[in-house]
Each structure stands twice: as C-alpha cells, then as structure tokens.
ZADREN-115206 format. One record per residue: x, y, z of N, C-alpha, C, O, CB in turn; residue number from 1; residue in three letters. Coordinates in pm, whole numbers, padded with zeros to 5 digits. Atoms other than C-alpha are relative to their C-alpha. Glycine has a CB too. Layout:
N
PT      nu      nv      nw     cau     cav     caw      cu      cv      cw      ou      ov      ow     cbu     cbv     cbw    k    r
PT       X       Y       Z       X       Y       Z       X       Y       Z       X       Y       Z       X       Y       Z  NUM  ALA
...
This chain:
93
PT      nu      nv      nw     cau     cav     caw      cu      cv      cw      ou      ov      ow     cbu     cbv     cbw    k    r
PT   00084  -00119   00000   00000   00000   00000   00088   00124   00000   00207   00097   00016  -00096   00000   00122    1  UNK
PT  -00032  -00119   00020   00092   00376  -00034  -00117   00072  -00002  -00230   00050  -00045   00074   00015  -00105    2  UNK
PT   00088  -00104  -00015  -00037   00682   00063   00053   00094  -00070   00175   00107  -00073  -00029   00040   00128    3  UNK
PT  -00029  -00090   00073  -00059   00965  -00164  -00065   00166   00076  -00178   00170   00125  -00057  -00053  -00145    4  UNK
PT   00020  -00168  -00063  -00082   01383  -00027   00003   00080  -00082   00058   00066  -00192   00096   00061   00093    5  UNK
PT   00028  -00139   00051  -00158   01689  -00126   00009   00032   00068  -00061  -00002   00163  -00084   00054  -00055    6  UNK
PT   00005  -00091  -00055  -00005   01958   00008  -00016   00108  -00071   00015   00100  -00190   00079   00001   00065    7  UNK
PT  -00024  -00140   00067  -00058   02352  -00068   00064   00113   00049   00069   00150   00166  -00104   00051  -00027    8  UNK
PT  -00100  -00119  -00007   00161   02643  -00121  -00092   00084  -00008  -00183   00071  -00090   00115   00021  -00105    9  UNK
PT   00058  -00123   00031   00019   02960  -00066   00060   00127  -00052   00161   00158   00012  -00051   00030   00096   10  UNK
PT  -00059  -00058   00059   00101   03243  -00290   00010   00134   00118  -00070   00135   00212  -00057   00004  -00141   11  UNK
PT  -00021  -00123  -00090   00241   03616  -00098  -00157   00023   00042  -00203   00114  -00028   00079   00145  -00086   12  UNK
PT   00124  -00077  -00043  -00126   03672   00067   00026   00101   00139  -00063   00110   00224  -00123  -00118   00034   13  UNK
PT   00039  -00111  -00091  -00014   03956   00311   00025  -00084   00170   00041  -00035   00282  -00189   00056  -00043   14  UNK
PT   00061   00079  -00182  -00054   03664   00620   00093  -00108  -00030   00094  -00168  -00137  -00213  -00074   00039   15  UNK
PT  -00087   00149  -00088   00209   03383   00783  -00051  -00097  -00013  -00147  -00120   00060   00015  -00013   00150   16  UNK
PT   00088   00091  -00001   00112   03096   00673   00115  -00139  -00023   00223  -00102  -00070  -00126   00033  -00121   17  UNK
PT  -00061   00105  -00018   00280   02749   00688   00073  -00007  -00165  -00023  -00004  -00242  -00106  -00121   00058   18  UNK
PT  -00053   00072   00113   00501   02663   00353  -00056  -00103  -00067  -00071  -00082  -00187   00099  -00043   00027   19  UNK
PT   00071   00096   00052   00329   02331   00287  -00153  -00005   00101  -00164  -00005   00224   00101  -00139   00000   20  UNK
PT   00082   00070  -00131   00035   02253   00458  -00139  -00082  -00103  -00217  -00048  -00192  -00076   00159   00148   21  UNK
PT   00059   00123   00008  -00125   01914   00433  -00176   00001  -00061  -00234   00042   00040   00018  -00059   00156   22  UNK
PT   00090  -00028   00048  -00475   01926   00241  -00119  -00101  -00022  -00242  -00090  -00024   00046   00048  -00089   23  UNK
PT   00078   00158   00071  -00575   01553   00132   00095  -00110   00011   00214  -00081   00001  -00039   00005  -00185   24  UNK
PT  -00040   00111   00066  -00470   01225   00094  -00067  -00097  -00020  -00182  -00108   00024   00085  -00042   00038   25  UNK
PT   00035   00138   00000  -00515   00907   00007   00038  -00132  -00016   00152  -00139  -00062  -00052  -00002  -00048   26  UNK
PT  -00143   00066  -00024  -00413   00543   00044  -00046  -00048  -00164  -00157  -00028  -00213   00036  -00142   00160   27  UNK
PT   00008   00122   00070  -00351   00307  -00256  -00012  -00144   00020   00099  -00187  -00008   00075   00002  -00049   28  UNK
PT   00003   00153  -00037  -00433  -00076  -00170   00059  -00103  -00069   00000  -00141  -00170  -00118  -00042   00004   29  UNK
PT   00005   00148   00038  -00257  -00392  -00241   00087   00032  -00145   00075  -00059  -00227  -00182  -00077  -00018   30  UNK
PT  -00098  -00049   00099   00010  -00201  -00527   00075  -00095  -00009   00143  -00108   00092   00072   00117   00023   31  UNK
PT  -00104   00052   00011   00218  -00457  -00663   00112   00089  -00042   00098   00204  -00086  -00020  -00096  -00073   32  UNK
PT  -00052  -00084   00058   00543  -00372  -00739   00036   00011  -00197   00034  -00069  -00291   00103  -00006   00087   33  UNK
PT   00032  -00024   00195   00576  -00185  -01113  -00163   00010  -00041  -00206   00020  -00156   00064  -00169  -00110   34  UNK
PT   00139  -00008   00040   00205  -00171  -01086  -00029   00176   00013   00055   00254   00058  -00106  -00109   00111   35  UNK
PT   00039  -00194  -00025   00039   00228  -01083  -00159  -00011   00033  -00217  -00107  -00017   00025   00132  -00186   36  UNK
PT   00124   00034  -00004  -00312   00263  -00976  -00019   00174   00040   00077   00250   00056  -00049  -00143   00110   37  UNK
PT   00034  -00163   00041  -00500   00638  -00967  -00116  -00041   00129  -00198  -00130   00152  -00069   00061  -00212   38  UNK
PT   00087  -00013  -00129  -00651   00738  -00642  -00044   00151  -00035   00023   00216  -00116   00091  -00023   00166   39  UNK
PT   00083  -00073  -00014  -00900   01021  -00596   00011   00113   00124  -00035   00087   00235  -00097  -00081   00000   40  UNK
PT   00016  -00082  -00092  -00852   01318  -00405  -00055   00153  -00014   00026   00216  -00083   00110  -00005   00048   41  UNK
PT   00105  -00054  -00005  -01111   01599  -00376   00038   00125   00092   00013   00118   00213  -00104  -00093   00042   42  UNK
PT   00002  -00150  -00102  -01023   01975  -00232  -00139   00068  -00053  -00212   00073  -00152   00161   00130  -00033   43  UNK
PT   00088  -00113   00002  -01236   02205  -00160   00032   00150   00060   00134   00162   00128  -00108  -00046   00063   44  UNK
PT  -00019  -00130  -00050  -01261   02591  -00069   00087   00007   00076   00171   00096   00071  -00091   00052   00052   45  UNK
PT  -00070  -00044  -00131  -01109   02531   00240   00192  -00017  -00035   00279   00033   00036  -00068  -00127   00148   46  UNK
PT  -00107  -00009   00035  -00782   02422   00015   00094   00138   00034   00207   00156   00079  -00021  -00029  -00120   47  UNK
PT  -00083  -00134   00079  -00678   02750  -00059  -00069   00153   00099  -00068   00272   00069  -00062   00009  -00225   48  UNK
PT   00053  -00123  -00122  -00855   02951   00291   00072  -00017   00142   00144  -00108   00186  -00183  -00017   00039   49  UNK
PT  -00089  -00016  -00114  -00744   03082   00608  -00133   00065   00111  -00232   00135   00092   00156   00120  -00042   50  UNK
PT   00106  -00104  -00075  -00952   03216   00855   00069   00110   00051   00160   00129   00132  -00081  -00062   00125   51  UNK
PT  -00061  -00142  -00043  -00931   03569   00841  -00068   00100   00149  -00179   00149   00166  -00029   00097  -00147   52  UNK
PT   00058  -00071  -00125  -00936   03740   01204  -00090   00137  -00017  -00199   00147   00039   00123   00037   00090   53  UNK
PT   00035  -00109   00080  -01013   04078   01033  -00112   00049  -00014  -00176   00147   00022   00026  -00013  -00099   54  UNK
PT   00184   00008   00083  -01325   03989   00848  -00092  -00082   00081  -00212  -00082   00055  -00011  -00093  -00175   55  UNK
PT   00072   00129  -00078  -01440   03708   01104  -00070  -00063  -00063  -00189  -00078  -00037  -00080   00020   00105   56  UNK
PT   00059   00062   00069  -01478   03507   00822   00074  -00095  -00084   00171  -00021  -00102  -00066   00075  -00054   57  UNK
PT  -00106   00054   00057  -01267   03254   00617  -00015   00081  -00110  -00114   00142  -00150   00007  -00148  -00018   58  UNK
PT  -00052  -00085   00112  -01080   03409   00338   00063  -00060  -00138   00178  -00095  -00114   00104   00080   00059   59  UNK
PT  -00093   00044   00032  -00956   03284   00050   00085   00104  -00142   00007   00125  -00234  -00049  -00143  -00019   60  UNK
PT  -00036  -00074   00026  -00710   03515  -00136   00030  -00035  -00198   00093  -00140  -00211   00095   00024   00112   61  UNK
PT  -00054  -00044   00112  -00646   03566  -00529   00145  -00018  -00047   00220   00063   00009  -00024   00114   00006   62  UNK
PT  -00144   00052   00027  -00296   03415  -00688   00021  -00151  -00031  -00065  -00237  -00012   00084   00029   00121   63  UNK
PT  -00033   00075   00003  -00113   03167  -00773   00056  -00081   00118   00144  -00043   00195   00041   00026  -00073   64  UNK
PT  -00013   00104  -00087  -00127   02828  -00566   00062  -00106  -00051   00024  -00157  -00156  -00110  -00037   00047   65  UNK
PT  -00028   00136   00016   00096   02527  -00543  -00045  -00110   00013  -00068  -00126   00133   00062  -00020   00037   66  UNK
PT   00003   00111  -00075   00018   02208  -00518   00079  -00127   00003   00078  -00173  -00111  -00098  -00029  -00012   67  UNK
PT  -00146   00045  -00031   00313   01959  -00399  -00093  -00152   00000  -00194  -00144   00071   00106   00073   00171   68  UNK
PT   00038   00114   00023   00204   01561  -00491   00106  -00094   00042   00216  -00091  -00011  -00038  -00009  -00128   69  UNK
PT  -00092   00121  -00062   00370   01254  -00282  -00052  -00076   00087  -00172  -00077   00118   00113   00037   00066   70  UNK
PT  -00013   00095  -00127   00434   00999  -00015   00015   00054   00106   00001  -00015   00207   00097  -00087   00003   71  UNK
PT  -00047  -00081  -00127   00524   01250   00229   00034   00154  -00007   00041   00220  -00110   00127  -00063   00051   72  UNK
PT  -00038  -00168   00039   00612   01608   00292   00159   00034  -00038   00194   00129  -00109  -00036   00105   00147   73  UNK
PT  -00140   00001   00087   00998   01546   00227  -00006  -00087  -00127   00097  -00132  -00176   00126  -00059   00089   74  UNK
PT  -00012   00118   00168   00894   01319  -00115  -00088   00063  -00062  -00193   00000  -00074  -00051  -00191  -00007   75  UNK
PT   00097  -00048   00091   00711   01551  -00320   00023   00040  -00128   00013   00157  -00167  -00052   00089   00047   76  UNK
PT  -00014  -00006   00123   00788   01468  -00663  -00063   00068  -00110  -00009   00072  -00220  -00003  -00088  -00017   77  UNK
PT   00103  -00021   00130   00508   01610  -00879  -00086   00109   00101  -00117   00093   00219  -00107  -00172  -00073   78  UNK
PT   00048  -00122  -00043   00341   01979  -00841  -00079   00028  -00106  -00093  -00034  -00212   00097   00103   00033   79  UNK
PT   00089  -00085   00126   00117   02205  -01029  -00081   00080   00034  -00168   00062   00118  -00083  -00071  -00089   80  UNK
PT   00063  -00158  -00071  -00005   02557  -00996  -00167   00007  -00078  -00224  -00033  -00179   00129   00183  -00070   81  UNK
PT   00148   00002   00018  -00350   02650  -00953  -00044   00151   00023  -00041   00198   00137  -00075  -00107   00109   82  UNK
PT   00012  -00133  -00050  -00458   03030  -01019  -00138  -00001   00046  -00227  -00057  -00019   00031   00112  -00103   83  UNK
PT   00132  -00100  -00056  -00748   03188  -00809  -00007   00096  -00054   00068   00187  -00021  -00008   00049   00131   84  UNK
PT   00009  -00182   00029  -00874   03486  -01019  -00045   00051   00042  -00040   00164  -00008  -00034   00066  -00085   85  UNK
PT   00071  -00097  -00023  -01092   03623  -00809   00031  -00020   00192   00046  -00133   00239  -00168  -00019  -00081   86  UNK
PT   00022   00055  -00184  -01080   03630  -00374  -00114   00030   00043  -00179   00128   00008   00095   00069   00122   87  UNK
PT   00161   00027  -00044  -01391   03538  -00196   00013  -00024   00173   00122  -00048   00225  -00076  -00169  -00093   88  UNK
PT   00006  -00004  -00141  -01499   03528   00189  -00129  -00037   00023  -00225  -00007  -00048   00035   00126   00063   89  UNK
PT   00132   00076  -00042  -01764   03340   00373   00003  -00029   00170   00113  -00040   00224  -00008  -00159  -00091   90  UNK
PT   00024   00061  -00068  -01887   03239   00678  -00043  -00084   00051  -00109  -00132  -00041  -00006   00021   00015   91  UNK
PT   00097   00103  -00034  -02048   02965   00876   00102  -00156  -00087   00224  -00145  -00098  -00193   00054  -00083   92  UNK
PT  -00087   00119   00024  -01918   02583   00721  -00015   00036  -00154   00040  -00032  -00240  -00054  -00168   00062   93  UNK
C-alpha cells in the first residue's frame, strides 16, 4: 500500500502561513510492485482559505497556488499551480 498527499503552497497573501500545509490524501491498496493505480482526491474551498481574524470570516485570497504531490512532505515529486482569479470570503461551514 501507499499513501498519496496533497499539500498547498500559498502564494504572498499579506498573512504567515505554513510553507506546505497538508490538504488531502489518500491510500492506494494492495500495489504490486511496477504496478500504478490512480486514487481520488477531492479539495475544496477550504484548500486554498485561512480564517481571516479581520473579516471574522474565512478568506480565501487571489494568486497563484501550489500544489506539492507525494508519499510525504519530504517526497514531493510532482506539483502544479493553480490560479485563483478572483478572492472570496464566507462564513459559517
């Protein structure tokens, strides 16, 4: 088995925010080896939000986003940027 992650980079938004931080994963089952199998992982809003103290509301900001693909947070072979064109704010879930 193997587990696969998604982490995300957040682009300069103004606010301290962790370098990677952990988003999704998922496992693979029963992988032989030399075999590949395609697992499913599903972000949402909250990918790419912060809760902003400010607005007392989550935030999520406008820019370019990473996203870092692996086994772990030191094995992250495979990336790919994701622009936000517009920033949006909400409350409640």
């Amino acid at each position: 088995s193997e587990v696969v992650q998604v982490y995300v980079s957040y682009p300069d938004i103004g606010v301290t925010t962790p370098r990677l931080q952990l988003k999704g994963f998922a496992k693979a089952k029963d992988v032989a080896p030399g075999q590949s199998l395609t697992v499913s992982i599903k972000l949402n809003k909250y990918a790419v939000s912060f809760w902003d103290t400010g607005r007392n509301a989550w935030h999520a900001s406008a820019g370019q986003y990473v996203l870092h693909f692996g086994p772990s947070s030191v094995n992250l072979p495979l990336q790919l940027t994701y622009d936000l064109r517009k920033s949006f704010s909400w409350v409640g879930l």
